[in-house]
C-alpha positions in Angstrom: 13.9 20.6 -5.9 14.8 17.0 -5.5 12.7 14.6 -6.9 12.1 10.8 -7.0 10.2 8.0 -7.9 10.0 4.5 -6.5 8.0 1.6 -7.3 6.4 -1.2 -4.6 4.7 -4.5 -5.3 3.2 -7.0 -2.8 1.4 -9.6 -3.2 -0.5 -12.4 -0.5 -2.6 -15.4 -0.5 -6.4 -15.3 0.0 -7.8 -17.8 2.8 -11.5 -18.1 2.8 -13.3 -16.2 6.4 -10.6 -13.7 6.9 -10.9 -10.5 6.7 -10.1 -8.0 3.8 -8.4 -4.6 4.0 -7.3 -3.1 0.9 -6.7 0.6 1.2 -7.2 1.1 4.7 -10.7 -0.3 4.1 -12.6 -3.4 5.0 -13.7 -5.0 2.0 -17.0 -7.2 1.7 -15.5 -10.8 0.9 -15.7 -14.1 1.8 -11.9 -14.5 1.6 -9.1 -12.3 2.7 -5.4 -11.8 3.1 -2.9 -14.6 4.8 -0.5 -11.8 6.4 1.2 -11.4 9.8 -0.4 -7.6 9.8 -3.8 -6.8 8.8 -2.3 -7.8 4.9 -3.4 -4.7 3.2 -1.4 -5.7 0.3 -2.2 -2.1 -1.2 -0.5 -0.2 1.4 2.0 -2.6 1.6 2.9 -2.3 -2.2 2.7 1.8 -1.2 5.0 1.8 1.4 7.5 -0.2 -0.4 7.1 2.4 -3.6 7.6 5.6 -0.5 10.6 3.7 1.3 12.0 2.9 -2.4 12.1 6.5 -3.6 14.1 7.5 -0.6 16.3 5.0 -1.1 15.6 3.5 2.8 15.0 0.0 1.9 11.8 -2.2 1.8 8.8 -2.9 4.1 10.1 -6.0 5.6 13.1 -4.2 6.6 11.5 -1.2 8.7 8.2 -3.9 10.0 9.6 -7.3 9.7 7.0 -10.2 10.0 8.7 -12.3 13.0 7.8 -9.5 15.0 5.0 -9.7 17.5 5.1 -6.0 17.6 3.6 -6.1 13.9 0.9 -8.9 14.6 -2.1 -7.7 12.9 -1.3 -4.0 12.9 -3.2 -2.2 11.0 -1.2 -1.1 7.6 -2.6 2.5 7.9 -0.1 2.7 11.0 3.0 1.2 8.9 2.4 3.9 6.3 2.4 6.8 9.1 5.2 5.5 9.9 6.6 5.3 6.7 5.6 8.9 5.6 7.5 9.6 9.3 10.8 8.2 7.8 10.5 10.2 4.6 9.5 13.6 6.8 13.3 12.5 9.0 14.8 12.5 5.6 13.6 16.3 4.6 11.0 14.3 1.7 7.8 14.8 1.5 5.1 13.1 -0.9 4.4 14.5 -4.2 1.5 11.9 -5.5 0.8 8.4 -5.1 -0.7 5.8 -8.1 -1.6 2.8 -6.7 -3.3 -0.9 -8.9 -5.3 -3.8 -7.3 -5.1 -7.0 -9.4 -7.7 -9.7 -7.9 -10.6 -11.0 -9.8 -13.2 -10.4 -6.7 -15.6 -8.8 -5.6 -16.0 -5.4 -7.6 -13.3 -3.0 -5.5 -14.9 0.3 -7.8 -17.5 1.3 -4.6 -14.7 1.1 -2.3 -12.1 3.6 -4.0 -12.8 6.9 -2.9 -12.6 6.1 0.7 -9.4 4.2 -0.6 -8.2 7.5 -1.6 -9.7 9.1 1.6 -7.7 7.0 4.0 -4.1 7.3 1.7 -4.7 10.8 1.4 -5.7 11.8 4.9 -2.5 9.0 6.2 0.1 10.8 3.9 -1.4 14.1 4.4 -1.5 15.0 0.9 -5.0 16.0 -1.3 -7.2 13.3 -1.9 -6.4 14.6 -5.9 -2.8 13.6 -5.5 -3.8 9.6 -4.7 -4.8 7.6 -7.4 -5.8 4.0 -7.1 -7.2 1.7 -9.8 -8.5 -2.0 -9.7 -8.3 -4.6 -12.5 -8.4 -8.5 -12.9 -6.8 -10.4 -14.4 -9.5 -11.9 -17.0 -9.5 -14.9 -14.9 -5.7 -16.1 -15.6 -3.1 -16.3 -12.9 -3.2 -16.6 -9.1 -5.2 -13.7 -9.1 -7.8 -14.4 -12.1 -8.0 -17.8 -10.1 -8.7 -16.3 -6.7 -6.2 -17.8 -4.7 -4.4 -14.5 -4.4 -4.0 -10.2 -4.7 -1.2 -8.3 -5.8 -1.1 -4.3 -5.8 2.0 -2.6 -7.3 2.5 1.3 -6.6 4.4 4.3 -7.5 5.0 7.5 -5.4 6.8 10.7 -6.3 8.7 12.1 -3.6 10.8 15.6 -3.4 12.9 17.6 -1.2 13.0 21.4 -1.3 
């Protein structure tokens, strides 16, 4: 078998009333992500880790942001699509591990479903998606709140 690993990070601003997806799930906040899509910074960092590993390029190639088409999409669609490109290529995913760094609120009652929505998105067991949350001990954009960043790896092979 062929295997691979890539690696994805993203990170975006937080603007206080907007809404907050991480995961593929809205998150209780009174800030969320400044993003032409829904800014699931998460995903985004998961995609980037998938397209990586196959060597296809990065997430602003495949779903650039100056295009309406991507306007508030939800990021749950770009990583179908993603998982699409890989399938073209003869990959398929092997496991994901996924980290949140943001200082609020508490992201540990959200991760299951987290893991839920990945799993069910890839279509891979729920086992083979990890995803963890820290802060940042309240140093750097993210210990500050002005910002979340995720960073991601995914195993990938070809039989």
């Amino acid at each position: 078998m062929n295997f691979r690993i890539g690696h994805g990070y993203d990170v975006h601003a937080l603007g206080e009333g907007l809404k907050l997806v991480l995961g593929g799930v809205e998150i209780e906040h009174t800030k969320g992500c400044i993003a032409h899509s829904d800014g699931d910074v998460l995903l985004h960092a998961l995609c980037d880790a998938l397209l990586g590993a196959a060597a296809l390029g990065d997430i602003g190639k495949h779903f650039p942001d100056s295009s309406a088409e991507f306007k508030g999409i939800s990021s749950l669609l770009l990583l179908e699509r993603v998982v699409a490109l890989l399938a073209e290529q003869g990959y398929s995913v092997g496991n994901v591990d996924v980290t949140i760094a943001m200082q609020r609120p508490k992201l540990r009652p959200y991760i299951d479903t987290m893991r839920e929505r990945i799993a069910s998105c890839i279509g891979i067991d729920v086992d083979c998606v990890s995803v963890k949350a820290t802060t940042t001990e309240h140093l750097g954009f993210e210990g500050e709140e002005r910002g979340v960043s995720a960073t991601a790896v995914a195993l990938i092979y070809k039989k």
